[in-house]
MARBA-623335 format. One record per atom (N, C-alpha, C): x, y, z. Coordinates in steps of 0.2 Angstrom, whole numbers, plus 5000, padded with zeros to 4 digits. Example, Ala and Ser with C-alpha at 12.3 -4.5 7.8 and 13.67 -1.06 7.14 Angstrom:
2
506649725039/506249785039/506649845039/506449895035/506849955036/506450005039/
//
This chain:
608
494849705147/495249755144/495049825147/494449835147/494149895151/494349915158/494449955160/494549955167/494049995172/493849975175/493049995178/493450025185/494050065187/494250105190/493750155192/493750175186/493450245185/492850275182/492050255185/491450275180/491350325181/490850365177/490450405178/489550405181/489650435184/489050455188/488250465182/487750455184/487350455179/487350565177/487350595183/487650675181/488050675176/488550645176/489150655174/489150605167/488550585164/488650555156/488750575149/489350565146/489550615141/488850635137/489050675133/488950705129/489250735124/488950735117/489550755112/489950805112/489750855113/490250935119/490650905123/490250885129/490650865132/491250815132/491150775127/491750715123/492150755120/491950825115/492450865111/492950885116/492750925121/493050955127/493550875131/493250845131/493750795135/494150795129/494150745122/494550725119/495150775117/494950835115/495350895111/495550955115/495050965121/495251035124/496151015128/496551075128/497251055128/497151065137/496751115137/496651105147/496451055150/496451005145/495750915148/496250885149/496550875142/497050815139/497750845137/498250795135/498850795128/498550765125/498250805120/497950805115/498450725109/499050735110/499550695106/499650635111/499350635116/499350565120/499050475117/498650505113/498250435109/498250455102/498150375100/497950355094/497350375090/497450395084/496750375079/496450315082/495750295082/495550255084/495550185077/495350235072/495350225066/495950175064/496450225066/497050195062/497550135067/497250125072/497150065077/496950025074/496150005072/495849975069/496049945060/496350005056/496549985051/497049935050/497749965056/498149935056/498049835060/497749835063/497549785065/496949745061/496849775056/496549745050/497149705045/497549755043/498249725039/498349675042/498449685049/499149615054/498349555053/498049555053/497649495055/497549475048/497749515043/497749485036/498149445033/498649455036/499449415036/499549365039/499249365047/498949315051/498749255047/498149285043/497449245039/497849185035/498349235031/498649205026/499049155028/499449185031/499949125034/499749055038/498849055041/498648995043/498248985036/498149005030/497648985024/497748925020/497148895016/497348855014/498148865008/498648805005/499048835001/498948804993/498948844991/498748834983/499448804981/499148734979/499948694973/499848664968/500048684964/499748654956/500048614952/499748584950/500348544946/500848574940/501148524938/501748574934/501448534926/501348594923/501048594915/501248534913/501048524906/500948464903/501348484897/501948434895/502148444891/501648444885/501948464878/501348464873/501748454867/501648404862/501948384856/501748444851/502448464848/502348494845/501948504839/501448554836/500948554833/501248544826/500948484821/501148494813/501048534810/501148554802/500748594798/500648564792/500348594791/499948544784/500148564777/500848574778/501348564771/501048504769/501148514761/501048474756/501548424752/501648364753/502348324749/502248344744/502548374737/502348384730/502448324727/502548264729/502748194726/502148164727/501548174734/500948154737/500448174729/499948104730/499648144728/499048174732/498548224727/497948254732/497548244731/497048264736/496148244733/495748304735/495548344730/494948404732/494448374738/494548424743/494148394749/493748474752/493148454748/492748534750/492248524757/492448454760/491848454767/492248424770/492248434779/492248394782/491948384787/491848314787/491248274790/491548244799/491248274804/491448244812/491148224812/491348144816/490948094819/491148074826/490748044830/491148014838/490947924839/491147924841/491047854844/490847824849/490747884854/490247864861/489947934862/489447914867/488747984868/489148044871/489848014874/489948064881/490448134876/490648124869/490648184864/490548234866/489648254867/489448314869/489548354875/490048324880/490248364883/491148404880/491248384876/491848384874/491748444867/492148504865/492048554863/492448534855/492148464852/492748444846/492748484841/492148534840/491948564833/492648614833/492648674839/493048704844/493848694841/493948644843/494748624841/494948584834/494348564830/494448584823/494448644820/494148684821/494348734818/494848754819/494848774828/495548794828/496248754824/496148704822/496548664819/496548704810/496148704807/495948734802/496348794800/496248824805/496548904805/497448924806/497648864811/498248864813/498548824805/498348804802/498348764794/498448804789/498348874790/497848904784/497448874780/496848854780/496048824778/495548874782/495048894778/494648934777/494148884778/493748894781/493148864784/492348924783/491648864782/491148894785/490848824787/490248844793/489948804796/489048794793/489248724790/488548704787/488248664792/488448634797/487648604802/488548594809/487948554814/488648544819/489048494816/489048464814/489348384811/489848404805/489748444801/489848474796/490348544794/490748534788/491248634790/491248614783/491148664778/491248694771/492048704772/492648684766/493348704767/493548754760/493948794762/494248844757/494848854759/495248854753/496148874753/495848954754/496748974753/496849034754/496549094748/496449044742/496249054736/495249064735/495149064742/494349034741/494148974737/494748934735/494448874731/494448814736/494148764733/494048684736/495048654736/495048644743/495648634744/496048544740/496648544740/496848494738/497348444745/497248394747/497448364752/497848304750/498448304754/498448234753/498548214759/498748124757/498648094763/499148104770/499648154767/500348174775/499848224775/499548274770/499548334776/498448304779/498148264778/497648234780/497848214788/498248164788/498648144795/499048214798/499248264796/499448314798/498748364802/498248374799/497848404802/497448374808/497448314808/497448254811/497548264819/498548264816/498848254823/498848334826/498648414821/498448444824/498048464829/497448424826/496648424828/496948394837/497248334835/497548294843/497748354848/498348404844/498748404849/498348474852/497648494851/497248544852/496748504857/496448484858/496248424863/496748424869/497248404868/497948404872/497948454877/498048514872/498048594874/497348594881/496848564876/496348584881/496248534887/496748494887/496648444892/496248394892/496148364887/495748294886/496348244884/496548234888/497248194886/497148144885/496648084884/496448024884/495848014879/495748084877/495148074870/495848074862/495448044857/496048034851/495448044847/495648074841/495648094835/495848044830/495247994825/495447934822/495347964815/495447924811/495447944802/495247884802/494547864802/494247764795/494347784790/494647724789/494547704781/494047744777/494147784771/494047824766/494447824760/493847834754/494147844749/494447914748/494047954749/494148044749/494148054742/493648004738/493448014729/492848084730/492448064735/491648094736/491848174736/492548194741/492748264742/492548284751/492448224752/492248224760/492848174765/493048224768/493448194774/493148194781/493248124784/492948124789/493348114795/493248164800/493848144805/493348114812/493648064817/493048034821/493448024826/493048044833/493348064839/493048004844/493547974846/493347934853/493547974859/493047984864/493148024868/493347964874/493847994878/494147944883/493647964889/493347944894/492947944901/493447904906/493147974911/493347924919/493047884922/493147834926/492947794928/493047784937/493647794937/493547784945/494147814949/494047814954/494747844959/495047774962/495547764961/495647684966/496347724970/496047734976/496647744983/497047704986/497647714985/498147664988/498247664996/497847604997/497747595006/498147545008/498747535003/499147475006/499547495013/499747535015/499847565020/499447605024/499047615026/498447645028/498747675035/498747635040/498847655045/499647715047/500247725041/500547765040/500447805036/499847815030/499547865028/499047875027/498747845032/498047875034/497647885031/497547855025/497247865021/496347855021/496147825025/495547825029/495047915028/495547945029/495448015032/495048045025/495348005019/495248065014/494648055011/494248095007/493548105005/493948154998/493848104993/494148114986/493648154981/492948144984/492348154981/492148224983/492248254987/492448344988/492648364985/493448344982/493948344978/494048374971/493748304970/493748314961/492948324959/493148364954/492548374951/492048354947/492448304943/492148274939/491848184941/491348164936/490948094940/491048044936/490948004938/491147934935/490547934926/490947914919/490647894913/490747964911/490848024913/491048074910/491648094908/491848124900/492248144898/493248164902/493348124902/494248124906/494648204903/494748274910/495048314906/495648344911/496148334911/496648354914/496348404921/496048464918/495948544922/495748484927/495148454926/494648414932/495248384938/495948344935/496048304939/496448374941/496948424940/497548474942/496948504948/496148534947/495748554951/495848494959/495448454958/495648404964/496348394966/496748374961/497548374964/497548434971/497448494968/497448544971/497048584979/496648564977/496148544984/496348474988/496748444986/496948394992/497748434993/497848454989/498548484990/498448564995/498048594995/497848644999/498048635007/498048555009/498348575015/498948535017/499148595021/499848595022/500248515024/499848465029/499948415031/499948375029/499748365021/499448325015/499948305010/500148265008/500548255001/499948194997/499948224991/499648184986/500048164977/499848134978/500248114968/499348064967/499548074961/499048034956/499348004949/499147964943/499147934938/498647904937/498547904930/498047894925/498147834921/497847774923/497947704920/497247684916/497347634911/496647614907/496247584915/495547604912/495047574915/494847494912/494447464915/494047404914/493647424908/493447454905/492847474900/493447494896/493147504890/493447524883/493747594882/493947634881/494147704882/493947724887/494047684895/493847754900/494747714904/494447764910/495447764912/495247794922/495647734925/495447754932/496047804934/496147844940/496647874941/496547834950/497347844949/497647804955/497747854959/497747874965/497747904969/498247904975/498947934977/499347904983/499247974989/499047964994/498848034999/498947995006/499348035009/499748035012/499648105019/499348075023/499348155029/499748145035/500048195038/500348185046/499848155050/500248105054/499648075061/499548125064/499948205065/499548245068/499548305062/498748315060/498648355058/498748445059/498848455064/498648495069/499248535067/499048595065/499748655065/499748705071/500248735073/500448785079/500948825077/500748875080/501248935076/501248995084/501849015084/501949065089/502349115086/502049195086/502749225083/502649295088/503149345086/503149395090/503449455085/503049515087/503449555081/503449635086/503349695083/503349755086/503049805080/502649775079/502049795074/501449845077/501249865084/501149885088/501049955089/500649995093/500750065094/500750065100/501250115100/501550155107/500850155114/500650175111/499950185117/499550105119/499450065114/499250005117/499949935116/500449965116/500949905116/501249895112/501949915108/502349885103/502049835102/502449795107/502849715104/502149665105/502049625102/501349585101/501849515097/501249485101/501249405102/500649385099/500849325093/500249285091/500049225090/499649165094/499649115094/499149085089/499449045083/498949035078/499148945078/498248925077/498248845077/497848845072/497948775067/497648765063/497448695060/497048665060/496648595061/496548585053/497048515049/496948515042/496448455043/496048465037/495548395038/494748375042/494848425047/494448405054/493648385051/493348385047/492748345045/492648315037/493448285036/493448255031/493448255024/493248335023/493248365018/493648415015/494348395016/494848415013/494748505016/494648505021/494448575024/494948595029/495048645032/495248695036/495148735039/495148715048/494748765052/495648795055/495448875056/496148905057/495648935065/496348955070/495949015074/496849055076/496749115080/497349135080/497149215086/497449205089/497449255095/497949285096/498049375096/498549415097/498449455104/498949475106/498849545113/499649565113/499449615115/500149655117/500549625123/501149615121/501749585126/501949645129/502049695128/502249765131/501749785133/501649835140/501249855141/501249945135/500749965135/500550045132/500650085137/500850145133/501150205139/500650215143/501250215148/501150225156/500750305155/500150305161/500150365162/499950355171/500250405176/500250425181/499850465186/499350445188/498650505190/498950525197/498550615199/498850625203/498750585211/498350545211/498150525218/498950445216/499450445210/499950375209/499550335207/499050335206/498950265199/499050255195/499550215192/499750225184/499050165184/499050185176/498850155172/499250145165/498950075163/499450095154/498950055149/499050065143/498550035137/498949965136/498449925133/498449865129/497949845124/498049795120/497749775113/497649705114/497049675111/497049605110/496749585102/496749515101/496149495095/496149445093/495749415091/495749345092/495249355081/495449305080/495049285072/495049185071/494349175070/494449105068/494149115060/494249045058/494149055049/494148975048/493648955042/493448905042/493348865034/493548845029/493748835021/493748775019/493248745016/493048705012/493148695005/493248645001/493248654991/492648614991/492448604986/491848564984/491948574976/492448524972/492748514965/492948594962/492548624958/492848694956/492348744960/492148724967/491748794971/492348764977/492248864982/492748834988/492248884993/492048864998/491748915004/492148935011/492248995010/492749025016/492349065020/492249055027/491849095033/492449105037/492349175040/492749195046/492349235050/492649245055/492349315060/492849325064/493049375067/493649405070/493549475076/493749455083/493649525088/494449565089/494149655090/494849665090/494649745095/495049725100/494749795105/495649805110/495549875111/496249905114/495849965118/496449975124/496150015129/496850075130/496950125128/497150195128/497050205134/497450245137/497750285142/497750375143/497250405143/497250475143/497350495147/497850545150/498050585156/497550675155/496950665161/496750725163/496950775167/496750805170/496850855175/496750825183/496450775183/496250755191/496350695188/496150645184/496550575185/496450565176/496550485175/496950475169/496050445167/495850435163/495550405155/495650345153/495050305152/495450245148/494950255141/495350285136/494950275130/494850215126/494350165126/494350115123/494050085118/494150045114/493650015109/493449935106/493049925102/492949855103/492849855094/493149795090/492649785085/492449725082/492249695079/491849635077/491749605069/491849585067/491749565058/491949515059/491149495052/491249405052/490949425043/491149385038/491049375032/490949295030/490649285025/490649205021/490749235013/491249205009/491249205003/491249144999/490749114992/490949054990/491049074985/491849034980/492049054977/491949004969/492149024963/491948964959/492448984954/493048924955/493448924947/493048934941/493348974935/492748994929/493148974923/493948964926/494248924920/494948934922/495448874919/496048854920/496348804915/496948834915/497248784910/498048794912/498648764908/499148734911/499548814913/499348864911/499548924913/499148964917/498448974917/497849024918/497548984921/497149034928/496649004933/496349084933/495649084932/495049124933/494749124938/494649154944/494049164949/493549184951/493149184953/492549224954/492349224961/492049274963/491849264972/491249314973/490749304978/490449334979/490249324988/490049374989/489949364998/489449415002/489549405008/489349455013/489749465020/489749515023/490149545028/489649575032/489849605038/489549635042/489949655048/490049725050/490549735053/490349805061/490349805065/490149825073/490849855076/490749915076/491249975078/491050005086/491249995092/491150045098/491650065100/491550135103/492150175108/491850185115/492450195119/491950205126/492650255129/492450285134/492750335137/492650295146/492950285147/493050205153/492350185153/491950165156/491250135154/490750175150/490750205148/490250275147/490350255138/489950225134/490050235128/489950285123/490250315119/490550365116/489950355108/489150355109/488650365107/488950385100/488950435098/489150465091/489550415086/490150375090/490650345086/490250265084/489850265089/489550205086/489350165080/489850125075/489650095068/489350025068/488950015065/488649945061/488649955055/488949905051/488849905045/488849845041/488649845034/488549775032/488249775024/488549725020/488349715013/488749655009/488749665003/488949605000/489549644997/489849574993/490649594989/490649554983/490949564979/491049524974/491749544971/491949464967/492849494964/492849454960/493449474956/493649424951/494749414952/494949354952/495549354953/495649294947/496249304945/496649294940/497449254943/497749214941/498449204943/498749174936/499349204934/499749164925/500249154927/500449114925/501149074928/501449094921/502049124919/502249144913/503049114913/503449104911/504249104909/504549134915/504349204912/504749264918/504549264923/503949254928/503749234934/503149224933/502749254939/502049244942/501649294942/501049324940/500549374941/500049354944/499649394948/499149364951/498749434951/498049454953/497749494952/496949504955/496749554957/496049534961/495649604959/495249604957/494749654957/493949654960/494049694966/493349684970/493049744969/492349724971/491849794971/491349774980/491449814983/491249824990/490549864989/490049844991/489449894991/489149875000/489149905002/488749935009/487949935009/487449895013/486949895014/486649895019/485949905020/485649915027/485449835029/485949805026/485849725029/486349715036/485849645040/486149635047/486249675051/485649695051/485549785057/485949845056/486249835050/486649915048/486249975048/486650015052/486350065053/486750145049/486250195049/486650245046/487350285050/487750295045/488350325047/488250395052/488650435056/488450465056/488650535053/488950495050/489250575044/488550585038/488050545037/487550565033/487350605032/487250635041/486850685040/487250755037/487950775038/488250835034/488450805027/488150745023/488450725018/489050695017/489650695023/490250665024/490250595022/489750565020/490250475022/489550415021/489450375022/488850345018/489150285024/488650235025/488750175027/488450125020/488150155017/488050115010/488650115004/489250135008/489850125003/489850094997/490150114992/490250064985/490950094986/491550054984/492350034983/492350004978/492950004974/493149974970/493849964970/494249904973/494949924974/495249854970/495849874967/496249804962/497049814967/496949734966/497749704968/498049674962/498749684962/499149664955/499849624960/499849584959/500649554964/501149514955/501549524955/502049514951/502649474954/502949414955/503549384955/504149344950/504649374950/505249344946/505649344947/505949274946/506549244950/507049274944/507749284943/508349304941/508849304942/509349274937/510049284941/510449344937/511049334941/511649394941/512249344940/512349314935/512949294935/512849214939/513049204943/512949134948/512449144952/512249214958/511849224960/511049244958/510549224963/510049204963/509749274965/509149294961/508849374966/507949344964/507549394966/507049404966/506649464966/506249474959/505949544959/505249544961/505049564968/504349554970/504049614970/503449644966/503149704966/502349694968/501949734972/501349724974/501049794972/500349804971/500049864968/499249854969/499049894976/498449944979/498349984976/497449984972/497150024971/496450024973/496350104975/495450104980/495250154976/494450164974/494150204972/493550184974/493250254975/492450254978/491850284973/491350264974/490950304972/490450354975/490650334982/490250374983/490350404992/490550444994/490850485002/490950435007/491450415009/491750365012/491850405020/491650355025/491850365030/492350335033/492850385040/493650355041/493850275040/493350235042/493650165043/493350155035/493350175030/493250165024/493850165017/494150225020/494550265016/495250215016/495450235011/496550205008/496750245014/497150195016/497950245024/498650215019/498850265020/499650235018/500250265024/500550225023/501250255029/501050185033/501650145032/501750085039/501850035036/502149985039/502549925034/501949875032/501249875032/500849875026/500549895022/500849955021/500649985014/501250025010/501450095013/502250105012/502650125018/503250085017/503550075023/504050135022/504250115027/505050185031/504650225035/504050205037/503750245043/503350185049/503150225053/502950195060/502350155056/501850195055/501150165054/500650235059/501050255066/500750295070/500350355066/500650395062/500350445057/500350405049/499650425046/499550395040/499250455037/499150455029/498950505024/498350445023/497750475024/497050435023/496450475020/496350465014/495850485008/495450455007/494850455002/494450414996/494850354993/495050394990/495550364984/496250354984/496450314980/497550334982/497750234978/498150244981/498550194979/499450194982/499550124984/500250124984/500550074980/501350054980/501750014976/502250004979/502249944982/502949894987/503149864982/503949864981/504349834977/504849804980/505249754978/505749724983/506049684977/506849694977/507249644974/507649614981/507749534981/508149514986/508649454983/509249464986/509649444985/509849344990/509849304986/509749224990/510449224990/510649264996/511449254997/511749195000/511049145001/511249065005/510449025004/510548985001/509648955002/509148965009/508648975006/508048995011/508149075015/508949095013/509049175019/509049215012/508949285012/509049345007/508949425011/509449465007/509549515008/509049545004/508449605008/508149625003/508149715004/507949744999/507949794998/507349844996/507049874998/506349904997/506249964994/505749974988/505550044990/504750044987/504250114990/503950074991/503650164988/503050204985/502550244986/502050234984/501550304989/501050294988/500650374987/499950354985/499650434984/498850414987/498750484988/498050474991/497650544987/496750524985/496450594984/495850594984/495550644985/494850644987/494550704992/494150724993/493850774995/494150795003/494350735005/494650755012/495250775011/495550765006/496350795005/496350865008/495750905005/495950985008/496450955018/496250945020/496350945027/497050905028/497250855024/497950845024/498750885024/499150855027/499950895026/499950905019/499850835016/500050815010/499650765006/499750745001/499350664996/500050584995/500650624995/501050574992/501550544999/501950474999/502150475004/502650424999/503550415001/503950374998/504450345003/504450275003/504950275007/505350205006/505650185010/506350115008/506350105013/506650035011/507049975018/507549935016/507849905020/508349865017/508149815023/508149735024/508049695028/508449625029/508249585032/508649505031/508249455032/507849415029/507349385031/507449295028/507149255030/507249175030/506949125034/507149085034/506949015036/507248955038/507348925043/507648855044/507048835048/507648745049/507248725052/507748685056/507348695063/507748685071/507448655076/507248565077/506548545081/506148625079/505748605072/505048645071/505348695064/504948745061/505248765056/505148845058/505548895059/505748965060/505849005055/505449055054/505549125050/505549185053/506049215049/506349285055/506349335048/506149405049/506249475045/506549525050/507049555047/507449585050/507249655047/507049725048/507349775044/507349865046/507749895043/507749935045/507250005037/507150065040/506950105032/506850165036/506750225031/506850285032/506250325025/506050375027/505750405022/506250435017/505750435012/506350465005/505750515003/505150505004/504650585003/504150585007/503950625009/503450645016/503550735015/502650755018/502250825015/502750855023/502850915021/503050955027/502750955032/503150925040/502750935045/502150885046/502350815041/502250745041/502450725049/503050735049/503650725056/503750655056/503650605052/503750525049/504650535054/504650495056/505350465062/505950455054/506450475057/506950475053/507350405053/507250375057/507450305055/506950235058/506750215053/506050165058/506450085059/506250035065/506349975061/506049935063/506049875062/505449815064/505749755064/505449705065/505549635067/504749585066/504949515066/504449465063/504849405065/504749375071/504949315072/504249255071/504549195069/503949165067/504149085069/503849055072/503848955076/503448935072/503448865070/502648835069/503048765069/502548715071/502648655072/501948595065/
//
């Protein structure tokens, strides 16, 4: 990517003066000839995000569990009743203690109105709504029963039951006694092996749970899901009696393509003027490759147009280009999941001087590991947790001559927490991280330290909120998609640190080429789209954002607002193709922003 045309002599070694004067003096350069280096790099952080996600593993859940409606513990006034001041839980096998029964009797008590207190673990004191010793009979004794059941249900122990023995209920003690259902085994249907391949699979990565332990729906939907994560994979499962007495084996049907192997080519103009609009990306991705229900991705971009041309006076053009490559590598292991990547990303700029041209360049590097751990789930809610480390290596060079001052290493750990609820009206999802910066993996100090500007020990705190809902118009099909970026610091942020907004990953109706970048800020992308034929839709954008923070003085402005309207879809034509079409224009921008009065873009996408 460098071009070694042109070095400098060991006389001739920059120096920070000397770098000011080439970069900024108007006698050296056009000052307006390059890019932010920064916002290079940012923006080719976004693209490779999109990238990541699009080869990622896919989350598919299964579809909630019906649930028998809960009874109440109305009383027949023709029944008779029996004062019942205790009740007495009992189990019938040891594997009980995994299972929270005390838990979903009460909850049963309360949804009853019955007034409870807790005399030992086995045992609950009962009171009406009177504070007295209640009177039961035998529909609303079987009522609390079948509520006790359908709380279980709730919690997903679909194969434990709530029994009533034989009792007089003279003494004023009711006994309710639970058999807890257990798993026993996975049995894989290999009657066809060699066209579903089922050889391949490794079920015990999967599921979470082990054999003689308590049977609970979350455990099988977790494994369902982890074989389901890759794209080349179909699974179904059922839950049949075991060989032993209350335990239940689950049958297993999994099915993967003879060629695992994904491949994607796409093309967009996502790009900057100076190192190449139009960009190419060639993404492969390997489901399975060590058996463990895992995903190794890799995926390589470079610019398809060359960057502006520049002309020296001796006629040698030169021009910029950009490249980058990311691989990434994702394993589950029951409710933990371990995701590693590392990614290179380096462009070379075209500066025209007074006696010949410049190739401003730069190079960067980041590699992270995160292990993640389900912390709870049920047939609507999934909680996550994550914690990690990163590390990330920033150079610039002025044609071979490296530009000392700009030099970054950095590195620390991460931690977050993500949420997804599947409700009625659609989908929420949500992620809150805190970034802290350390002198780990040879991090060194920023060089804004020294005037106080900026920290390489960063602390960030920034939350993503995604919202989807599906809706019609009469016969017509639409969708309300809204996405919501929040960054706060706590502590002086330097440029590759800071919120950029302006550009079709953050708010659109602008190039990306000029951004508003701060501390702090936040944007909001909205989009309702219109399914005027399956799989195609008409969509419509609008999108603001605001930035603040101490570097604001230096800015035009803090707020940026802007719309799109697009066409975007999917078929499939030997392989499957997706294409976004769209056009947008600013609707608020600070005076002397100078954002392009009409922007547009493209996204064609192949995969095999």
């Amino acid at each position: 990517m460098r071009d070694n045309r042109y070095t400098f002599s060991t006389g001739d070694r920059l120096k920070p003066a000397n770098l000011l004067i080439l970069l900024l003096g108007t006698s050296v350069v056009n000052t307006y000839a390059f890019d932010n280096p920064v916002n290079l790099l940012y923006q080719s952080e976004q693209r490779q995000a999109v990238i990541d996600e699009q080869l990622a593993p896919q989350s598919k859940t299964t579809a909630p569990l019906t649930i028998t409606p809960k009874a109440t513990l109305a009383d027949d006034a023709a029944q008779t009743c029996f004062p019942i001041h205790t009740l007495s839980l009992s189990s019938l096998n040891r594997s009980s203690s995994a299972l929270p029964f005390y838990r979903y009797v009460t909850r049963a008590l309360t949804s009853t109105g019955l007034s409870y207190r807790k005399i030992d673990a086995s045992r609950i004191k009962l009171f009406n709504k009177e504070k007295q010793t209640p009177c039961l009979s035998a529909v609303a004794v079987r009522n609390l029963s079948t509520t006790v059941q359908n709380n279980l249900i709730d919690g997903g122990w679909i194969t434990s039951r709530v029994l009533i023995p034989d009792q007089t209920l003279k003494d004023g003690v009711l006994t309710l006694t639970l058999t807890v259902g257990v798993f026993n085994e996975i049995k894989v249907d290999d009657s066809q092996i060699e066209q579903t391949h089922a050889d391949r699979l490794n079920q015990w990565s999967a599921f979470p749970m082990a054999q003689g332990e308590a049977l609970n729906l979350r455990d099988l939907e977790q494994g369902l899901e982890n074989l389901r994560r890759l794209p080349t994979v179909s699974a179904e499962m059922s839950i049949v009696p075991g060989t032993q007495p209350g335990s239940s084996d689950v049958e297993l049907k999994w099915r993967q393509d003879t060629f695992p192997i994904r491949l994607s080519v796409s093309v967009d103009d996502s790009g900057s003027d100076t190192t190449g609009k139009y960009l190419g990306t060639i993404g492969v991705a390997w489901d399975n490759p060590l058996r463990l229900n895992d995903i190794f991705s890799a995926s390589y971009t470079r610019n398809l147009s060359s960057g502006a041309k520049k002309t020296a006076p001796d006629g040698h053009v030169d021009k910029g280009g950009t490249s980058n490559y990311s691989i990434r590598y994702s394993v589950p292991l029951g409710y933990w999941s371990l995701d590693a990547g590392l990614s290179h990303y380096d462009y070379d700029q075209v500066v025209a001087g007074v006696n010949r041209n410049y190739h401003y360049t730069g190079d960067s590097d980041q590699a992270d590991i995160t292990l993640s751990r389900v912390l709870y789930r049920d047939d609507q809610h999934k909680l996550t947790a994550g914690v990690g480390t990163w590390k990330k290596r920033t150079r610039s060079y002025i044609d071979d001559a490296e530009i000392v001052v700009q030099r970054r290493r950095t590195g620390g750990w991460k931690a977050s927490l993500s949420q997804l609820s599947y409700f009625k009206a659609g989908t929420l999802s949500s992620t809150l991280s805190y970034q802290r910066g350390t002198r780990a993996f040879g991090a060194i100090p920023a060089p804004e330290e020294l005037f106080n500007e900026g920290t390489g020990k960063a602390k960030i705190w920034t939350l993503d909120l995604d919202w989807q809902m599906p809706f019609k118009m009469g016969s017509q099909t639409f969708d309300w998609h809204s996405q919501f970026h929040r960054q706060w610091n706590q502590t002086r942020l330097t440029p590759a640190d800071k919120i950029a907004i302006g550009g079709r990953y953050s708010v659109r109706g602008f190039t990306g080429a000029r951004t508003l970048s701060a501390e702090r800020g936040w944007y909001l992308r909205n989009d309702i789209a219109w399914h005027y034929t399956d799989n195609h839709q008409v969509y419509l954008g609008i999108d603001a954002g605001h930035v603040s923070g101490p570097s604001t003085q230096y800015l035009l402005g803090q707020s940026l607002g802007g719309a799109v309207l697009g066409l975007k879809g999917r078929f499939k034509q030997k392989g499957h193709w997706y294409y976004d079409f769209f056009i947008g224009k600013p609707i608020h921008q600070p005076s002397g922003f100078r954002g392009d009065s009409v922007v547009s873009g493209f996204n064609l996408n192949y995969s095999l």
